[in-house]
N, C-alpha and C positions, 0 to 999 in steps of 0.2 A: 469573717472567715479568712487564713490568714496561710499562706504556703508560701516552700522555697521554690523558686524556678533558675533556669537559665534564661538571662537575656533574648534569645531566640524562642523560647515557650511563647505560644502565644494562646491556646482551647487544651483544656482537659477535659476529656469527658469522661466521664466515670456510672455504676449503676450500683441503685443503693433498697434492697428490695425491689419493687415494681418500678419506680421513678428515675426517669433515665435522668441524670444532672449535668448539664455541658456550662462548664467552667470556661467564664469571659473575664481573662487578666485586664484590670484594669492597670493604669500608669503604676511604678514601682515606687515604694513610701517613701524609698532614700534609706530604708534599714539594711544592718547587714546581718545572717548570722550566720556562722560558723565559714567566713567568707562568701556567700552566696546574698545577693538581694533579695528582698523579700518582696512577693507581687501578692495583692490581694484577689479573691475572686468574686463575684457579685454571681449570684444563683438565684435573685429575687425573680427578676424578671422572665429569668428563664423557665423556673417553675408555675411563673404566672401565666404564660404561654401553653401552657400544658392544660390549664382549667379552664372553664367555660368562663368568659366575658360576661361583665354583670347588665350589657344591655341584651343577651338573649328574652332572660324573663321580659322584658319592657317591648320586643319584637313578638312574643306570645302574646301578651296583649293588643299589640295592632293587630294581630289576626282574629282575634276573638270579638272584639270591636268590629271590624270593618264587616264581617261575613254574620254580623247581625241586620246591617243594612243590604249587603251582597245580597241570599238566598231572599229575605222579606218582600224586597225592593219588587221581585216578578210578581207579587200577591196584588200588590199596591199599583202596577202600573197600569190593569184591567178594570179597576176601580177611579181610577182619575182619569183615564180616556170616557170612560161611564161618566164622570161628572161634567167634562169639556165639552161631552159630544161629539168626543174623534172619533173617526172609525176605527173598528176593531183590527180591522184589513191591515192596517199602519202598524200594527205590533209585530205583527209577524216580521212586516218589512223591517221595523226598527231593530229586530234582533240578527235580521241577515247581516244591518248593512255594520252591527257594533260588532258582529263576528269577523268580519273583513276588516274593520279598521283596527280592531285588537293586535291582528295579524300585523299589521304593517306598522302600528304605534310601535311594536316592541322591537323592532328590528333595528332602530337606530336609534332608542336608548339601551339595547346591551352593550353598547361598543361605546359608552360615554366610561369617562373617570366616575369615581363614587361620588365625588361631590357634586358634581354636576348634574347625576342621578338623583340626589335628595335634593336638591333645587328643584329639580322638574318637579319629583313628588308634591313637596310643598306648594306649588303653584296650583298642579292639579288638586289640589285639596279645598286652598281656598278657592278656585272655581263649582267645587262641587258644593262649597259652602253656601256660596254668590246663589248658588241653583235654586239650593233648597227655600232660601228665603225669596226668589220671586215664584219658587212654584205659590205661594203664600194666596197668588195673584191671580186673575182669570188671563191668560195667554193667549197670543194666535198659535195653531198648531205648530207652526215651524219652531219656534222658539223652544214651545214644550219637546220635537223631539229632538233638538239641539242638546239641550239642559242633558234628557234625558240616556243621550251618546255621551255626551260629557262622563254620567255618573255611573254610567254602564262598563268603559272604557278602562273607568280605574280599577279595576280588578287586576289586569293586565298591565299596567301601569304598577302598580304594586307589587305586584308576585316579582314581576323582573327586575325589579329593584332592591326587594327587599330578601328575595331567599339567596341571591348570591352572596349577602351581607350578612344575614343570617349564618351561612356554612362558614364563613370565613369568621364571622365571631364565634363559634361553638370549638374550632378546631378542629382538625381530621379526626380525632379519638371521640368525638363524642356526636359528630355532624351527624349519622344515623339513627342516633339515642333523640336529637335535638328536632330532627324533622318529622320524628313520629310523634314526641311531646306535642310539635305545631298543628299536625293534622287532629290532635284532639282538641287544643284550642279553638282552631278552626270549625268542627262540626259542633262546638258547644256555642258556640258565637251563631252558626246557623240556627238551631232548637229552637235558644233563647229569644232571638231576634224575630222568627215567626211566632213565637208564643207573644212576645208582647205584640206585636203588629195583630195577631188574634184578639188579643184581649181587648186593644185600643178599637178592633172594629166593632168588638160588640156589644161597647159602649156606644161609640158613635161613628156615624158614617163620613164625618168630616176628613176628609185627608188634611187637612191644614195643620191636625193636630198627630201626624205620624212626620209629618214634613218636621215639624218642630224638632218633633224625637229623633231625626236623623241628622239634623240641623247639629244639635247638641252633641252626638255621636262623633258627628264630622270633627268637631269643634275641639275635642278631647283626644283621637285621631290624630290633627296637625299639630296638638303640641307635645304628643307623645313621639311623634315623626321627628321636630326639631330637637329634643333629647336627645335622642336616635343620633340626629345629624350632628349635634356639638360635641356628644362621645365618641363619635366614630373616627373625628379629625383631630382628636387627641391622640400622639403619641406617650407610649407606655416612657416615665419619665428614665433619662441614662440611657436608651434603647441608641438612640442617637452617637451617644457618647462613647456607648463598646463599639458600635459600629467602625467610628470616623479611630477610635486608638487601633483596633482588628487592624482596619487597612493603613496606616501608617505600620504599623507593627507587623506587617507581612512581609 
């Protein structure tokens, strides 16, 4: 796309039906016509800004995923104190004390940069993975409700990391549209997640074999997270470049 300007033009913006189009002069080709230089405009990127990010779908699946283990996980944790011989007393405590640390877990990961934010993610992940495979194990209490905080925790670890990324991938026009898409992901990830944990029980009373199933879950999780994390630290290509020519050219 190809306009005349003056040396001093530097954004047109313009509206073309619904689609607003804000015009970024790139460098001047060296043409002349009619005595005026000829500056091109690039409107890729700018319209690509306007559409939803193709990692939203890829973030609807970690929700739909994880909140198959989330809601399930309360079914399963009365059934493996049952098979340790913990007290049931201890449940209650384990859920006061992951409701406190949730609280304070998130307070000094919202204030981290993004990448920083998916590094934690990803570590918490594979610790949740590390869990499931020694739940495999008979444990002393402590440990199991160690594990247990650990994999409680990441809800909360998740949400805060991931729906601010979420909004900022979807864009202001569509971040409404995109967080109610999630919440449907999310309760179909619940259903689905106690119907199998149903089914697996009433085959067999083993937890070793939902541990597996979550195991795998997890597994699928972090490397849909590091997707997540290697698109998110891409910049859109030229984003740079109108940038750095905008402020010379101002």
């Amino acid at each position: 796309m190809t306009n005349t300007c003056s040396p001093n033009d530097m954004i047109i913006s313009c509206k073309e039906g619904w689609v607003k189009w804000k015009l970024i002069k790139l460098p001047p080709t060296g043409l002349v016509v009619d005595g005026s230089p000829v500056c091109t405009y690039n409107v890729h990127n700018n319209l690509k800004n306007k559409s939803m990010n193709k990692n939203v779908p890829v973030m609807f699946a970690v929700f739909f995923l994880y909140f198959m283990i989330s809601d399930s996980i309360d079914i399963v944790i009365p059934l493996y104190f049952k098979k340790l011989d913990i007290n049931m007393g201890l449940y209650g405590g384990l859920l006061s004390f992951t409701k406190v640390m949730r609280a304070l877990v998130i307070i000094p990961i919202s204030m981290w940069p993004i990448k920083k934010k998916m590094n934690c993610l990803k570590i918490w992940l594979l610790v949740d993975l590390a869990v499931m495979l020694i739940f495999l194990n008979r444990l002393p209490t402590l440990i199991v409700l160690t594990g247990l905080s650990m994999v409680i925790i990441t809800t909360s670890v998740l949400n805060v990391i991931l729906n601010p990324l979420l909004g900022k991938e979807a864009g202001k026009e569509h971040v409404g549209k995109v967080f109610g898409i999630r919440d449907v992901f999310l309760y179909a990830g619940c259903f689905l997640g106690l119907f199998i944990v149903g089914v697996i029980k009433g085959i067999s009373d083993n937890t070793n074999v939902i541990w597996i199933f979550y195991f795998c879950i997890f597994a699928v999780i972090y490397v849909t997270v590091s997707y997540i994390d290697k698109k998110a630290r891409k910049k859109p290509e030229g984003r740079d470049e109108e940038e750095t020519t905008g402020k010379k050219e101002k």
